[in-house]
Backbone of each chain as ProteinMPNN parsed JSONL, in Angstrom:
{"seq_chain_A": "XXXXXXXXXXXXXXXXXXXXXXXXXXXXXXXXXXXXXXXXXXXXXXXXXXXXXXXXXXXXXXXXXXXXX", "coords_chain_A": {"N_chain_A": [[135.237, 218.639, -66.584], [137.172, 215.843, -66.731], [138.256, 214.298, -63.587], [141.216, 212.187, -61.772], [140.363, 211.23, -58.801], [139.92, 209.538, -56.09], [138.082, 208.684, -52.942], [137.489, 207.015, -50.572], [134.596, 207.501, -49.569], [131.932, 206.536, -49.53], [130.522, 207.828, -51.882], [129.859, 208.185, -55.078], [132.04, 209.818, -57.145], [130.969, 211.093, -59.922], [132.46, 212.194, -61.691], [135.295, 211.677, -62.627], [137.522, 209.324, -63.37], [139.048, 207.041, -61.908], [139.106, 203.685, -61.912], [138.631, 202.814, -59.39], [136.772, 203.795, -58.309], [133.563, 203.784, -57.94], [130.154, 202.532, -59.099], [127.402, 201.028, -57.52], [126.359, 198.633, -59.452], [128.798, 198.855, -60.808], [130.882, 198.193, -58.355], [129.092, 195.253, -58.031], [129.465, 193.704, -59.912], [132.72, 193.968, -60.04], [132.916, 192.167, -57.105], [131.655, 189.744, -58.057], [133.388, 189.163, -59.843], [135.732, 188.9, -58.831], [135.389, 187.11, -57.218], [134.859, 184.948, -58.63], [137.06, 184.731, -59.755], [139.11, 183.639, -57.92], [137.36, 181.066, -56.833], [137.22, 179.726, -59.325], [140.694, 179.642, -59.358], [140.884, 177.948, -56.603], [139.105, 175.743, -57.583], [140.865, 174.865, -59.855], [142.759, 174.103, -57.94], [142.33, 172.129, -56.286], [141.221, 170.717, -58.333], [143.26, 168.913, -60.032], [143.414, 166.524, -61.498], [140.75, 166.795, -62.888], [138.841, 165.76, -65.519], [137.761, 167.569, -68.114], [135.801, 170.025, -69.956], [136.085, 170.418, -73.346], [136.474, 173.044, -75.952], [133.615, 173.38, -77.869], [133.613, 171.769, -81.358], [132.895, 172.286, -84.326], [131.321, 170.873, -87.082], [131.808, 170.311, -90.335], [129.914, 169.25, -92.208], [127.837, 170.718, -91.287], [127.493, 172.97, -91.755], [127.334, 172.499, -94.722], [126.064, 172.911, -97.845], [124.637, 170.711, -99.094], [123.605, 169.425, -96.723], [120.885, 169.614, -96.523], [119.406, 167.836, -97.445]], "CA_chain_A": [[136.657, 218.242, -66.632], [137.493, 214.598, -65.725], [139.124, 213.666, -62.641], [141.295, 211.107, -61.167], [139.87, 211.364, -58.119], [139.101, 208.053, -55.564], [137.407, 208.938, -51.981], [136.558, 205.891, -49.785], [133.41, 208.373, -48.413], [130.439, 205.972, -49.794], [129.876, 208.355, -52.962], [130.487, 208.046, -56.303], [132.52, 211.284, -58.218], [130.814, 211.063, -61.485], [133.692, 212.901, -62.632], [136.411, 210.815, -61.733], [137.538, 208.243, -64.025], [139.603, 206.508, -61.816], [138.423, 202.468, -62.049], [138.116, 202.443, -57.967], [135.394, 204.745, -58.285], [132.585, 202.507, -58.484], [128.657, 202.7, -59.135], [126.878, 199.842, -57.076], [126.508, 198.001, -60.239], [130.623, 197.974, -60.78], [131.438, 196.983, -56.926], [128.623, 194.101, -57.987], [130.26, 193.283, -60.499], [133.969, 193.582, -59.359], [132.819, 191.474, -56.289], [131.236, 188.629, -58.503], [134.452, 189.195, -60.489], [137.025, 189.017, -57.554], [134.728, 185.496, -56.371], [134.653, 184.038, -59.515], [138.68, 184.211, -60.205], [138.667, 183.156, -56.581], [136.678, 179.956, -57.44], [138.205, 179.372, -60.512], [141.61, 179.162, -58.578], [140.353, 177.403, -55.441], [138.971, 174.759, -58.49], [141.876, 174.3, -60.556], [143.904, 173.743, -57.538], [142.016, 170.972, -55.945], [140.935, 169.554, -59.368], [144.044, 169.179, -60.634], [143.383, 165.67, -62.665], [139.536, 166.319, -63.5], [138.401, 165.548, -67.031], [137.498, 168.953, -68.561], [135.241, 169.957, -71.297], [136.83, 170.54, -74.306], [135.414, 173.964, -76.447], [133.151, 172.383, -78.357], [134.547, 171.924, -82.545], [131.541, 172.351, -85.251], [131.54, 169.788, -87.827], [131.873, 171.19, -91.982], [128.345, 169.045, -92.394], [126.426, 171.099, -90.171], [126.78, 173.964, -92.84], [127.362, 172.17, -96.151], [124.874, 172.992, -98.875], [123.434, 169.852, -99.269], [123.322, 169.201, -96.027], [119.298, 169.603, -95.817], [118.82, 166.449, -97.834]], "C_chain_A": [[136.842, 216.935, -65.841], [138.574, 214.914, -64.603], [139.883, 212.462, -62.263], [141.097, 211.218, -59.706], [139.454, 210.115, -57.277], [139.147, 208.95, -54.029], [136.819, 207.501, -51.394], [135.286, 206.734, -48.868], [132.302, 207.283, -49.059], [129.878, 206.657, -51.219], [130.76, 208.159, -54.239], [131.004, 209.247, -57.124], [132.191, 210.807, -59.872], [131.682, 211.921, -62.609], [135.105, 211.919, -62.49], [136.548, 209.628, -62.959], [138.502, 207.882, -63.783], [138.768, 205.082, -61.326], [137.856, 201.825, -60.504], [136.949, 203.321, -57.132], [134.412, 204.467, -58.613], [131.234, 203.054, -58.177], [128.74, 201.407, -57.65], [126.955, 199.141, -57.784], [127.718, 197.893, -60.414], [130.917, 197.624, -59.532], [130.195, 195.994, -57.437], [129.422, 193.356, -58.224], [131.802, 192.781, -60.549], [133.893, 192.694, -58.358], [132.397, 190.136, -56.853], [132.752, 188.688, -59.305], [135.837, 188.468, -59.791], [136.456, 186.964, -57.416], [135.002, 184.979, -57.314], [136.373, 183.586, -59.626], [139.116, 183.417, -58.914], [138.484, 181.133, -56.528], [137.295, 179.129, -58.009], [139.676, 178.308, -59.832], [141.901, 178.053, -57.571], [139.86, 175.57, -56.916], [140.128, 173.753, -59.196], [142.915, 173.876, -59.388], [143.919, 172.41, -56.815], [141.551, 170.056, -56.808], [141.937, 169.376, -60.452], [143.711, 167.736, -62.229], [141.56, 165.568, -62.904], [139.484, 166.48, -65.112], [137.371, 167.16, -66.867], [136.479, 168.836, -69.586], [135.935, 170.667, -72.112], [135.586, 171.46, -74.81], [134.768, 173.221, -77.857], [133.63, 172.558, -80.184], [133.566, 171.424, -83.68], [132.182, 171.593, -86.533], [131.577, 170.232, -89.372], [130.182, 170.836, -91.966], [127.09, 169.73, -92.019], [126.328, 172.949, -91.279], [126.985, 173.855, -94.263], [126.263, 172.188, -97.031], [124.113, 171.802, -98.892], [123.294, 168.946, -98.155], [121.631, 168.747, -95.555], [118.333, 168.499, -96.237], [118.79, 165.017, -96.985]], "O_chain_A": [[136.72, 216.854, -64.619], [139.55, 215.65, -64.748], [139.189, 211.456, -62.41], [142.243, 211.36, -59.277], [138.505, 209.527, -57.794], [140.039, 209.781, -53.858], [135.767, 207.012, -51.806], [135.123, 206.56, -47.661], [131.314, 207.859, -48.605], [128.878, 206.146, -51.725], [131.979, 208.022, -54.346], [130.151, 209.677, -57.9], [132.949, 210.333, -60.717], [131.579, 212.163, -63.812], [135.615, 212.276, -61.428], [135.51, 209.115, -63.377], [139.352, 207.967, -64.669], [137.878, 205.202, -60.484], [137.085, 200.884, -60.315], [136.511, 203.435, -55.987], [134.097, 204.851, -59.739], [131.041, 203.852, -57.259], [129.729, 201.043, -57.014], [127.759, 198.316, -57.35], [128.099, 196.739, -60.218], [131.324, 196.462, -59.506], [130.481, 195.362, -56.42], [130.043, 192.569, -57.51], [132.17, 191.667, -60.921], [134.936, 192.04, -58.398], [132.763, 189.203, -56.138], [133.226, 187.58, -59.054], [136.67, 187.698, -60.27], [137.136, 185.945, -57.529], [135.743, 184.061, -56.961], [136.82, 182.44, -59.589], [139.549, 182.3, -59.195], [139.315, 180.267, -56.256], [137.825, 178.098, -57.596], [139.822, 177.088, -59.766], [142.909, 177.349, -57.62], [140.484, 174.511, -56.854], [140.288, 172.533, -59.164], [143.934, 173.305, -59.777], [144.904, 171.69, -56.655], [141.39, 168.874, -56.503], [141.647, 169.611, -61.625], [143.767, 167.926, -63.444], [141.044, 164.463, -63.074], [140.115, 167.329, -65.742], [136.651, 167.623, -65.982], [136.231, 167.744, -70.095], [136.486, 171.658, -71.633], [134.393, 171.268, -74.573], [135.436, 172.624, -78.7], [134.079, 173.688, -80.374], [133.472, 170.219, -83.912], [133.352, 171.724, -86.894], [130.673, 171.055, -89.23], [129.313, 171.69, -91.791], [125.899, 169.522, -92.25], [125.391, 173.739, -91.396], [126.871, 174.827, -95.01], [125.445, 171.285, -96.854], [122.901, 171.889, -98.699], [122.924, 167.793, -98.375], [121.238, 167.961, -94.693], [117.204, 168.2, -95.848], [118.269, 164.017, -97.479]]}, "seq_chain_B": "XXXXXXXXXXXXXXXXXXXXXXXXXXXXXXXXXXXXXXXXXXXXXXXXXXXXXXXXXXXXXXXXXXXXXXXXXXXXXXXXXXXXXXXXXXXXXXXXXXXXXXXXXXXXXXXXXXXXXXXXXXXXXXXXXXXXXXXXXXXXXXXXXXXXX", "coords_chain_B": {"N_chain_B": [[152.549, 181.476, -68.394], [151.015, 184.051, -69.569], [149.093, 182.53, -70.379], [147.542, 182.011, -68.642], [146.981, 184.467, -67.081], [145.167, 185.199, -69.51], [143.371, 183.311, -69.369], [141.763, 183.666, -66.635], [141.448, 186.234, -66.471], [139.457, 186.116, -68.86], [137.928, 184.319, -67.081], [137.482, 186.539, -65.351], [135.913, 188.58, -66.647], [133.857, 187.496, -67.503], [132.539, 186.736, -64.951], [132.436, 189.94, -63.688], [130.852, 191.229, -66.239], [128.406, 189.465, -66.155], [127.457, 189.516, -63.08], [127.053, 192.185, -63.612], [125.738, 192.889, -64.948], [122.976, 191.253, -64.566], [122.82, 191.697, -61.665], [122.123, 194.756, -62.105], [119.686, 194.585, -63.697], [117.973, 192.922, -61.857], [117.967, 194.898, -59.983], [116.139, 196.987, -61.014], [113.402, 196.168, -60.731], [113.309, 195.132, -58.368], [114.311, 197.394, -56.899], [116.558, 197.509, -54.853], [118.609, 199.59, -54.38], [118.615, 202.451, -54.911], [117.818, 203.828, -58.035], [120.0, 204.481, -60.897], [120.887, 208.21, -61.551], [119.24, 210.114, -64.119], [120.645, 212.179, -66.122], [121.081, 215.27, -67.843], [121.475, 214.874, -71.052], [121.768, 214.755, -74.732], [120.97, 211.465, -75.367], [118.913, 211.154, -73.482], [117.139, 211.559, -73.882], [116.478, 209.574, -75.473], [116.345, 207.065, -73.874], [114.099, 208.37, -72.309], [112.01, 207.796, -74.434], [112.222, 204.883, -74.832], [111.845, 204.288, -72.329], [108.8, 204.7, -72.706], [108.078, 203.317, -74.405], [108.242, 200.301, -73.564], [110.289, 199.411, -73.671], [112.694, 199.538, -72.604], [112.317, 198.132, -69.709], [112.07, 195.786, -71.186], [114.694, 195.305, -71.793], [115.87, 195.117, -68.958], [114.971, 192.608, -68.591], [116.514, 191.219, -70.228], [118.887, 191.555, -69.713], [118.634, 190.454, -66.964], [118.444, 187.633, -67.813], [120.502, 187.34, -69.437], [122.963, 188.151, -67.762], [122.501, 186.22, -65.493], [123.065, 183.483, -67.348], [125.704, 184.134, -68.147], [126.852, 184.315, -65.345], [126.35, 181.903, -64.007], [128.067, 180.297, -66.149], [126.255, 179.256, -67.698], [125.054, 178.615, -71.079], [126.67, 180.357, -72.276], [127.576, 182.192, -74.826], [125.1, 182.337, -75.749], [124.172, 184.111, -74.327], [125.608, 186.137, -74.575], [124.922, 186.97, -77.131], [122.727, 187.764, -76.394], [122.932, 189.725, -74.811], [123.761, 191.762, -76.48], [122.788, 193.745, -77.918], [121.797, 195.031, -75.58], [123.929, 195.827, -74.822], [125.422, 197.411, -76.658], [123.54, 199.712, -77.458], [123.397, 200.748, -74.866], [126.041, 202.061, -74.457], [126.251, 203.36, -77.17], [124.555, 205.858, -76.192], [125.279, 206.733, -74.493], [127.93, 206.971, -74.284], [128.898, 208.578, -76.322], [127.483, 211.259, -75.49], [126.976, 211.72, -72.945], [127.314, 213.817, -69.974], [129.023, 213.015, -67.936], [132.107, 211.996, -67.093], [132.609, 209.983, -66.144], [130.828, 208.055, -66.414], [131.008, 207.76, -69.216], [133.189, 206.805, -69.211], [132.618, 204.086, -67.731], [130.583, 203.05, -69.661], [131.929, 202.8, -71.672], [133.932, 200.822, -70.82], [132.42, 198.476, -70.275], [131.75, 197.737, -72.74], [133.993, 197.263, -74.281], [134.776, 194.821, -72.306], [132.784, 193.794, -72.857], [133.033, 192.528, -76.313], [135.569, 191.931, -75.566], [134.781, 189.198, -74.642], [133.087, 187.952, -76.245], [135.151, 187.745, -78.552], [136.327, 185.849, -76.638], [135.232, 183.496, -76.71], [134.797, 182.853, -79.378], [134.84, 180.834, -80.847], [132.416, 179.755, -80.96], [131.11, 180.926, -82.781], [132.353, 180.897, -85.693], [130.919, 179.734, -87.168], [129.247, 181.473, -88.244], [130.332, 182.962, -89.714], [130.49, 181.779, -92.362], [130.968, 181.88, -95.473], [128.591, 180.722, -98.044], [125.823, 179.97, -97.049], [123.837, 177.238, -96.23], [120.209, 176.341, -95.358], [118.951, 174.463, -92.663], [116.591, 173.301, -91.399], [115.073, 173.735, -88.029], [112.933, 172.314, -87.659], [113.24, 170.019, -89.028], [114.684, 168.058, -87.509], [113.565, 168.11, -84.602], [114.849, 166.87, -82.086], [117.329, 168.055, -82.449], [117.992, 170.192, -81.124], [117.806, 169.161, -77.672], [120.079, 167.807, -78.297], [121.82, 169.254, -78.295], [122.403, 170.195, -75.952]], "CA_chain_B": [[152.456, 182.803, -67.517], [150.173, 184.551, -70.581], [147.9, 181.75, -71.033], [146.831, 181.867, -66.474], [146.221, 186.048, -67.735], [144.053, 185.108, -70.236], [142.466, 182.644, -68.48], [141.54, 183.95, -65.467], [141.412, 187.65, -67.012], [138.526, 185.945, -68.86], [136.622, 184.315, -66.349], [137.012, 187.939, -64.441], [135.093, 189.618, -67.497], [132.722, 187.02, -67.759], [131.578, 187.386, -63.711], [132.031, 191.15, -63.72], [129.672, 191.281, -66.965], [127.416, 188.398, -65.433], [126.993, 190.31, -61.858], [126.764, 193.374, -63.132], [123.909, 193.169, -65.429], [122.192, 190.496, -63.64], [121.809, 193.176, -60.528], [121.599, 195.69, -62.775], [118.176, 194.064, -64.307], [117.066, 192.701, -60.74], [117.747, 196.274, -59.194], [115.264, 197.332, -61.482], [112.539, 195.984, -60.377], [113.123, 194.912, -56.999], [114.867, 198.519, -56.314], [117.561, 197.579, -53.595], [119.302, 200.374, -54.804], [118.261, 204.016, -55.528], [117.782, 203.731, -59.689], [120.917, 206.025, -61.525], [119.361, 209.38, -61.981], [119.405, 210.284, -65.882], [121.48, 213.094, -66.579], [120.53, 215.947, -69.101], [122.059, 214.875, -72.559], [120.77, 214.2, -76.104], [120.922, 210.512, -75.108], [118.813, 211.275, -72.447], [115.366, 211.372, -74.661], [116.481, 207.931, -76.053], [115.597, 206.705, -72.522], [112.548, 208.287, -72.085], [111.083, 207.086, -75.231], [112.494, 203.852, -74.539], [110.889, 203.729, -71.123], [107.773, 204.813, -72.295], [107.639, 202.303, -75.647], [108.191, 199.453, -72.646], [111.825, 198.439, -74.179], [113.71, 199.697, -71.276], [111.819, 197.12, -68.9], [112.414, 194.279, -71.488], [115.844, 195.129, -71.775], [116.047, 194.839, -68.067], [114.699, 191.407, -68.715], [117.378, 190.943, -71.156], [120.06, 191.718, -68.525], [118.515, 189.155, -65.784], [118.898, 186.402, -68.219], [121.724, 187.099, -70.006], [123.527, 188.461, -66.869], [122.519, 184.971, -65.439], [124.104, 182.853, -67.969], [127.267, 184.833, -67.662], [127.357, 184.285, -63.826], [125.975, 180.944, -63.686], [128.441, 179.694, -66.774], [125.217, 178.321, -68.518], [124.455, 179.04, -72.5], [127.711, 181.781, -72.447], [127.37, 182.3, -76.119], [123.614, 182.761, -76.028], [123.797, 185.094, -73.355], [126.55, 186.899, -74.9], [124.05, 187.272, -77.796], [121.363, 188.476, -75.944], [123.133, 191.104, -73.9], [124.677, 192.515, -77.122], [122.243, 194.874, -78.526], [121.904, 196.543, -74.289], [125.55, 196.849, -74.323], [125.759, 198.745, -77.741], [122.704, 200.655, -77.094], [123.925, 201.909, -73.556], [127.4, 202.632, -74.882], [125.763, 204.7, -78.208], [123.645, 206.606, -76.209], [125.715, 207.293, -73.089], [129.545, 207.252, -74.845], [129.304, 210.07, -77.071], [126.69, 212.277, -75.168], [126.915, 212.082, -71.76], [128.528, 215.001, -69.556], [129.616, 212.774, -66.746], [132.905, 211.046, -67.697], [132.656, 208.108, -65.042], [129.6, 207.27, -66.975], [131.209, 207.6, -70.17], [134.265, 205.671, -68.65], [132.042, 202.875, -67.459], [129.887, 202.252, -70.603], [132.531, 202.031, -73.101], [134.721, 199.865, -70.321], [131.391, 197.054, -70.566], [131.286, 197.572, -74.213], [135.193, 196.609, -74.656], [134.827, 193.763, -71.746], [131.711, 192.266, -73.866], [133.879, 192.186, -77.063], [136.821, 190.525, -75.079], [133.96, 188.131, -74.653], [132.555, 187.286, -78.099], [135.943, 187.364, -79.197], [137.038, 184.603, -76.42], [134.189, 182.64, -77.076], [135.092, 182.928, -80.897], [134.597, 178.988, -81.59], [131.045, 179.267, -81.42], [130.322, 182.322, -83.935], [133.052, 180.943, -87.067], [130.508, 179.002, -87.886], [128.256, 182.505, -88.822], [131.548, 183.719, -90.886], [130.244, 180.537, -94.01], [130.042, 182.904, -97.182], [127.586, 180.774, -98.495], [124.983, 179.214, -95.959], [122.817, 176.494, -96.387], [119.515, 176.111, -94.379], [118.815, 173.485, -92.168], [115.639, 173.766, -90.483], [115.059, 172.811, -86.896], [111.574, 171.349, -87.709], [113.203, 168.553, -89.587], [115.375, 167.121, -86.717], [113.631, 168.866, -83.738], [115.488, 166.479, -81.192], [119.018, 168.914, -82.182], [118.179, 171.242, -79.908], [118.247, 169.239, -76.871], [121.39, 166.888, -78.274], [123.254, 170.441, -78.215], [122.625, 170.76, -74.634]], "C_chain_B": [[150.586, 183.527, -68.232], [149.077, 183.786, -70.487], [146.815, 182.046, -69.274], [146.474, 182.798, -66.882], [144.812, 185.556, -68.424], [143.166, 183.89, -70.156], [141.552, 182.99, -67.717], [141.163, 185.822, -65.634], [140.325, 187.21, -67.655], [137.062, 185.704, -68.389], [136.549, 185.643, -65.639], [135.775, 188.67, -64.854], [134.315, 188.856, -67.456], [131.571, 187.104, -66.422], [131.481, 188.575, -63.771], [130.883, 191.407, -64.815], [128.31, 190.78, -66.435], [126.545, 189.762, -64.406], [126.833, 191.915, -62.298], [125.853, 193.725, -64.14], [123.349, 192.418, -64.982], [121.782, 191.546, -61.988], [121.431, 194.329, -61.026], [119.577, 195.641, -63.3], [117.619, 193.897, -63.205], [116.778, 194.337, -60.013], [116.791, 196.949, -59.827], [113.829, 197.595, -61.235], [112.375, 195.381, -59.082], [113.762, 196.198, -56.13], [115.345, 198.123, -54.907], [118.209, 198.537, -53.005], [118.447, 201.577, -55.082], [118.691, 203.634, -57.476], [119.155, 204.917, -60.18], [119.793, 206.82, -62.153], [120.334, 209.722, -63.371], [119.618, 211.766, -65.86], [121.121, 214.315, -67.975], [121.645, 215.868, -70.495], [120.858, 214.389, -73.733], [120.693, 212.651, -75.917], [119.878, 209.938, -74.096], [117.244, 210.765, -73.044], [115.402, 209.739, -75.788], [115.602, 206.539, -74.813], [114.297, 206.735, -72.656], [111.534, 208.037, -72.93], [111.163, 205.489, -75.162], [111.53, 203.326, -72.849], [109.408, 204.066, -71.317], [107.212, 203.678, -73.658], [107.729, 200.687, -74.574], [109.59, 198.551, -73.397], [112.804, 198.731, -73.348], [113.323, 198.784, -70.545], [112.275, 196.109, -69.936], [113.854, 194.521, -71.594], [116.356, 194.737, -70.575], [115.806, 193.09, -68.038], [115.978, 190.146, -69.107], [118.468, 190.464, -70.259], [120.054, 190.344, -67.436], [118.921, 188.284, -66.635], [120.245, 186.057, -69.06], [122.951, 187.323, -69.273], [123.892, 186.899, -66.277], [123.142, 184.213, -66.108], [125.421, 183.289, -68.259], [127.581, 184.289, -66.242], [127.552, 183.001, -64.097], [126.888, 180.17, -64.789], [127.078, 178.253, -67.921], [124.997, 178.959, -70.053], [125.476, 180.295, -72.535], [127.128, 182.492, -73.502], [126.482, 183.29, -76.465], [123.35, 184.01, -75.204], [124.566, 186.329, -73.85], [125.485, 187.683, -76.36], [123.062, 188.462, -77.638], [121.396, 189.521, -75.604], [123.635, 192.099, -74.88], [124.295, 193.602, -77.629], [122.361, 195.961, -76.977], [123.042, 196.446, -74.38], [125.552, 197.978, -74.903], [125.16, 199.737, -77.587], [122.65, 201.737, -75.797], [125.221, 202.354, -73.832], [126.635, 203.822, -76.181], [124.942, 205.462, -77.494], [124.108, 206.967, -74.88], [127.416, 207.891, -73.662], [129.842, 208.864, -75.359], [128.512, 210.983, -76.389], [126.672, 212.666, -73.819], [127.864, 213.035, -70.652], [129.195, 214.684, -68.38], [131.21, 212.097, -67.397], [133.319, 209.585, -67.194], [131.536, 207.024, -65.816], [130.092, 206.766, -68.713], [132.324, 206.324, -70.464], [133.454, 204.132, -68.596], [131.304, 202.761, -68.891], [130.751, 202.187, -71.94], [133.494, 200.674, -72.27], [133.724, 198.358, -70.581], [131.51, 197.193, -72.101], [132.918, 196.719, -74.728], [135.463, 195.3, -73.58], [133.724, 192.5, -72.78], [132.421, 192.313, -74.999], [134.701, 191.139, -76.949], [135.917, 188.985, -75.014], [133.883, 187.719, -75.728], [134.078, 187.067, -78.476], [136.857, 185.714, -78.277], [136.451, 183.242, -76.419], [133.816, 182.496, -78.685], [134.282, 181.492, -81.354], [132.725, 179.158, -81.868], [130.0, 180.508, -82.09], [131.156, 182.023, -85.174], [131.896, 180.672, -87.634], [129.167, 180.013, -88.921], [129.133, 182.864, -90.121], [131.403, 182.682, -92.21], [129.48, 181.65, -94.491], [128.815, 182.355, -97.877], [126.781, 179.468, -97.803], [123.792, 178.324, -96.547], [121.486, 176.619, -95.229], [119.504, 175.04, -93.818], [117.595, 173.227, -91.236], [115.678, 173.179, -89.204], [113.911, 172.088, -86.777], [111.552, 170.293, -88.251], [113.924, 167.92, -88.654], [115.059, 168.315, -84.988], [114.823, 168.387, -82.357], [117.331, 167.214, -81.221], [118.994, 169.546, -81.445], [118.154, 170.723, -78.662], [119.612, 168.386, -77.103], [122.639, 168.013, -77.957], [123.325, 171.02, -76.637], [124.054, 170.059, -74.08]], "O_chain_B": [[149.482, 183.508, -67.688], [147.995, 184.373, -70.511], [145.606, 182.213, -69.115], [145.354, 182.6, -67.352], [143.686, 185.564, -67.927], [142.287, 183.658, -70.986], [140.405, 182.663, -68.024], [140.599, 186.44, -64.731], [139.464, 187.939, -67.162], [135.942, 186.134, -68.666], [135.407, 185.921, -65.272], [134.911, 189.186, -64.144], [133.319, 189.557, -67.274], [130.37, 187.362, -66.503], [130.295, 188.852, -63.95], [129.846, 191.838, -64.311], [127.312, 191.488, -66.299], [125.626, 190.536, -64.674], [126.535, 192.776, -61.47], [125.253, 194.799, -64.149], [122.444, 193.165, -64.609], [120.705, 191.897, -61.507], [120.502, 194.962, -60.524], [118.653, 196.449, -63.206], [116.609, 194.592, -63.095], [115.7, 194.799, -59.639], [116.383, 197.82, -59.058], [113.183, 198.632, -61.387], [111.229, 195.122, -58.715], [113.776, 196.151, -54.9], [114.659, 198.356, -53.912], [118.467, 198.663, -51.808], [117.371, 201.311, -55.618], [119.779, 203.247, -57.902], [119.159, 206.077, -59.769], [118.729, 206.631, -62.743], [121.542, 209.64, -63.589], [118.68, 212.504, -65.56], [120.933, 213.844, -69.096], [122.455, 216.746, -70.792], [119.718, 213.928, -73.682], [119.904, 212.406, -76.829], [119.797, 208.744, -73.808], [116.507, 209.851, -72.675], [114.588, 209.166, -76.513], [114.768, 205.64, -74.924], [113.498, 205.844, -72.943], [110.362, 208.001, -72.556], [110.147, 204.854, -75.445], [110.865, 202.342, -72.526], [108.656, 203.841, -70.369], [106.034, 203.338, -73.764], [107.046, 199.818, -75.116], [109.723, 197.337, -73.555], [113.847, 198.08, -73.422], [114.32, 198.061, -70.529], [113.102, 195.37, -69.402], [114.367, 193.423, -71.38], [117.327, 193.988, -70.688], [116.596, 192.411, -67.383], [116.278, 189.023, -68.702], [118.855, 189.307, -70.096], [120.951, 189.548, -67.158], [120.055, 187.921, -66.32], [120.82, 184.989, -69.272], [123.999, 186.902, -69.763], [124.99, 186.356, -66.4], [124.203, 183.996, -65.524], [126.203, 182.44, -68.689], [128.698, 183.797, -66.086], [128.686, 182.653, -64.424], [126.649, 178.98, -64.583], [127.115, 177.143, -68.452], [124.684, 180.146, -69.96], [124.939, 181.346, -72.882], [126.265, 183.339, -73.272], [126.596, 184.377, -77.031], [122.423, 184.792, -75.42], [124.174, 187.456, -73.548], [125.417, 188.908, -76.454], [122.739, 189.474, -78.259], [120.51, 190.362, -75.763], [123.962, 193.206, -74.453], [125.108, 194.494, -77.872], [122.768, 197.123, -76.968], [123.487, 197.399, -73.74], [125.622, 199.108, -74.419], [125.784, 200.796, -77.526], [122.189, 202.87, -75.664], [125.459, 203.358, -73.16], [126.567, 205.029, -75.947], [124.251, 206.049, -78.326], [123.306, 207.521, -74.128], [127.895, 209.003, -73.438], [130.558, 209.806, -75.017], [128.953, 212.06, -76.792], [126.388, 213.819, -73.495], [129.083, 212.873, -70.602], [129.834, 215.517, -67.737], [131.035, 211.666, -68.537], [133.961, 208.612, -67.59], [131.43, 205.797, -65.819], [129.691, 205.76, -69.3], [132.403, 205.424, -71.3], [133.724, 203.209, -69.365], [131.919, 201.8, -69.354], [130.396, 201.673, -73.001], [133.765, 199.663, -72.917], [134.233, 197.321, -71.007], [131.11, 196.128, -72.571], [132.912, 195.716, -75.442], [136.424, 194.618, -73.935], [133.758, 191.329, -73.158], [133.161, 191.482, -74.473], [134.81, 190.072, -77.553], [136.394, 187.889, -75.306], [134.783, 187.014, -76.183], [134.243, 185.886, -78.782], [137.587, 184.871, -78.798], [137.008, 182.167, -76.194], [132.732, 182.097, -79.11], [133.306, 181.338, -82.088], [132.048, 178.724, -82.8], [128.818, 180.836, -81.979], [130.87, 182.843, -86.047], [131.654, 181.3, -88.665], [128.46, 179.61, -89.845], [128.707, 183.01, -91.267], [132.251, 182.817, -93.092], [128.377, 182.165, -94.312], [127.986, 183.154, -98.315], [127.052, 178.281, -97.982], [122.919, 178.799, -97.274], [121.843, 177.038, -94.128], [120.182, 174.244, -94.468], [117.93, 172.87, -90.106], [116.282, 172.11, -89.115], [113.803, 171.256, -85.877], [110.585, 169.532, -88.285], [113.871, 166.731, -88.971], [115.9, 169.017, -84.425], [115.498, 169.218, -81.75], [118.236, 167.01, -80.412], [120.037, 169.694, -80.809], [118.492, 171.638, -77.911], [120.303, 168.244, -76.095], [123.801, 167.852, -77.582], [124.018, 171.941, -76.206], [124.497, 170.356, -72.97]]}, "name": "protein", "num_of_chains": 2, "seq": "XXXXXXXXXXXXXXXXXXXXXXXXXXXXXXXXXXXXXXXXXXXXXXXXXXXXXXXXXXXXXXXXXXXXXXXXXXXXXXXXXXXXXXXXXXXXXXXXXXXXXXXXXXXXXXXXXXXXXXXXXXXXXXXXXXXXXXXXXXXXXXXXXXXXXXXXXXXXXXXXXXXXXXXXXXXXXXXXXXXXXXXXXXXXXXXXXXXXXXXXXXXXXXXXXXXXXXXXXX"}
């Protein structure tokens, strides 16, 4: 029977499916998660006028049939 | 408002994915961590043929590098690629079978974060969706592959 269940004791309730109930692998993850938006933020706020890369925008030619000529 | 969400709600999924198969794969083989102990389900003998055919170790492989280009913002795409068969494969073989529900919780939650991925990294998979594909080999213009770096 699931639980919502959270315990700051160090263990994980493998019953528990509340999202602050973490393996090691999800606190990694949430912690590279947390840093990165972090980052991100900390980035955009001191680079306010840097030149960006644009997502890059695939050309028709690059899959047109007779492209291979 | 929406667009900062899905911004920043992206890069979240892309480090949480990143970091958490990238230690996932290193914890593997550098065991930092006590390994998760494998649970008795029908999913369970998918494993142990998997660890004994040596495709559990390369999948771990899989993880370091595709974990890596998630963290590190290098080759997204490719990495998103790479990691896509261990997502599905730990979600089909933990989702429906497993009797923990934290476990079941967690491997469909990575399976619907890597989605959000591929789908926000859309631009560079339309180009698979051409009904009718030409070839192009890379042995006639090898220098494309580093112009696309």
């Amino acid at each position: 029977m699931a639980t919502f269940n959270f315990a700051l004791d160090g263990k994980v309730d493998m019953m528990s499916i509340n999202p602050l109930e973490m393996t090691n692998f999800e606190m990694a993850g949430t912690l590279f998660g947390v840093a990165g938006v972090l980052i991100a933020l900390a980035l955009n706020h001191y680079a306010k006028n840097r030149k960006r890369q644009l997502p890059h925008v695939f050309t028709a030619q690059e899959t047109e049939q007779d492209a291979i000529e | 408002m929406w667009r900062a969400i899905e911004k920043y709600g992206v890069i979240f999924i892309r480090y949480y994915m990143g970091g958490f198969n990238l230690i996932s794969g290193l914890n593997y083989f550098l065991l930092f961590w006590p390994q998760p102990r494998i649970t008795q389900s029908t999913g369970n003998d998918y494993v142990m043929i998997s660890v004994e055919l040596g495709l559990f170790q390369f999948a771990k492989v899989l993880e370091i590098i595709g974990g890596a280009s998630l963290l590190f913002n290098r080759f997204v795409p490719l990495g998103l690629v790479i990691l896509m068969p261990v997502t599905v494969n730990i979600f089909l073989i933990n989702a429906p079978w497993s009797p923990l529900p934290h476990i079941v919780y967690s491997t469909t939650r990575n399976f619907v974060f890597h989605c959000i991925l591929l789908a926000a990294y859309a631009n560079y998979f339309y180009p698979m969706l051409k009904m009718r594909a030409a070839p192009q080999p890379v042995w006639r213009d090898v220098s494309r592959i580093w112009k696309s770096f």
